[in-house]
Phi, psi and omega in degrees: 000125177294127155301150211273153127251134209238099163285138178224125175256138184197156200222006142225234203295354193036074156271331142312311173319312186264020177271285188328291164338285182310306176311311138002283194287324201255336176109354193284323174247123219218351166237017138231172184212157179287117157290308199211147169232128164254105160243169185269050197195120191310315200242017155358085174317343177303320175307311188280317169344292190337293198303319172332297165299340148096057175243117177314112185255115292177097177243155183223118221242105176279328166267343158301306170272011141101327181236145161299336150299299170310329160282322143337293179302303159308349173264302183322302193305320195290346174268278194352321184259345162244018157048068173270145184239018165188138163280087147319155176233093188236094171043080185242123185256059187199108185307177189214159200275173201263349181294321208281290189311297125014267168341309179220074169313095170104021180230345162263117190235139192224092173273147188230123169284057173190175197277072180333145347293358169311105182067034163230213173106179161291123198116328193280116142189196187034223197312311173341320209275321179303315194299297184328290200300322150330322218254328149313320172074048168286111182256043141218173072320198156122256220195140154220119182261173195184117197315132188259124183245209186238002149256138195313120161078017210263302184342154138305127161280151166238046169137154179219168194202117180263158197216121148331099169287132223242132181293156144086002175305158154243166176302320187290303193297342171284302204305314200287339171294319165306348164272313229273329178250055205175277180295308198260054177219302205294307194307315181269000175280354176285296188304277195335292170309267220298286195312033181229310166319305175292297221293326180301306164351000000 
């Protein structure tokens, strides 16, 4: 049976990636497989996760080419030339245009660390977000994974995961319970439902 090919775009450490990867390894994700990781960052730890795996890793440079079309377009060939059928968004810090998003309706996926509609939107990402549901006095968070539109955090959800807030948490100690009980079980349990899904298709 042909596997989903699956791009996972990212801008730092992939730590989602290497959820996805592990998942991957362990069977959980079993109808698609990571082709490629594109990130817009030279020095991205994520590209070396990639190369471990022995997954073609990608920098796609938004300042080198000067425009966000031009960067888009330059993301678009590389899926285009390895004929990826679903886009992961694993903490990619570049909105992406209603042009790009459009294109591939129902194939772009996105985790977001909070229970959307809660903290999210534009501005909300990383640290941001823990800090706001703190600063807010929230006592649950957690994980959203999601379909990607040309508004930030804007998609149909496809699944969530709530995670306790804890006294005495700080936003580091939050993000991290939030991946460790939340992104990285919802997100490849995600990847898995849509690719199995596109393969049906």
């Amino acid at each position: 049976m042909r596997k989903a090919k699956i791009a996972v775009l990212v801008s730092g450490g992939g730590t989602n990636l290497q959820a996805i990867l592990d998942a991957q390894n362990s069977g959980v994700i079993h109808s698609g497989e990571v082709a490629a990781v594109i990130s817009n960052h030279a020095d991205a730890y994520a590209l070396t996760r990639a190369r471990k795996a022995g997954v073609e890793g990608l920098y796609i440079s938004k300042k080198e080419l000067k425009t966000q079309e031009a960067f888009e377009n330059a993301i678009i060939a590389a899926l285009e030339e390895r004929e990826i059928d679903l886009i992961v968004l694993a903490g990619f810090m570049s909105i992406l245009s209603e042009r790009f998003t459009s294109r591939y309706d129902h194939r772009i996926i996105n985790i977001h660390p909070s229970l959307i509609p809660s903290f999210c939107g534009q501005g909300f990402y990383g640290l941001r977000v823990h800090e706001a549901a703190l600063k807010k006095g929230v006592k649950v968070t957690g994980a959203t994974v999601h379909f990607v539109n040309e508004i930030p955090d804007g998609g149909e959800i496809i699944a969530q995961k709530a995670v306790e807030v804890l006294d005495g948490d700080t936003p580091e100690v939050l993000q991290r319970r939030v991946m460790e009980e939340a992104e990285w079980i919802i997100l490849p349990q995600a990847v898995e439902k849509i690719s199995a899904a596109l393969m049906e298709s």
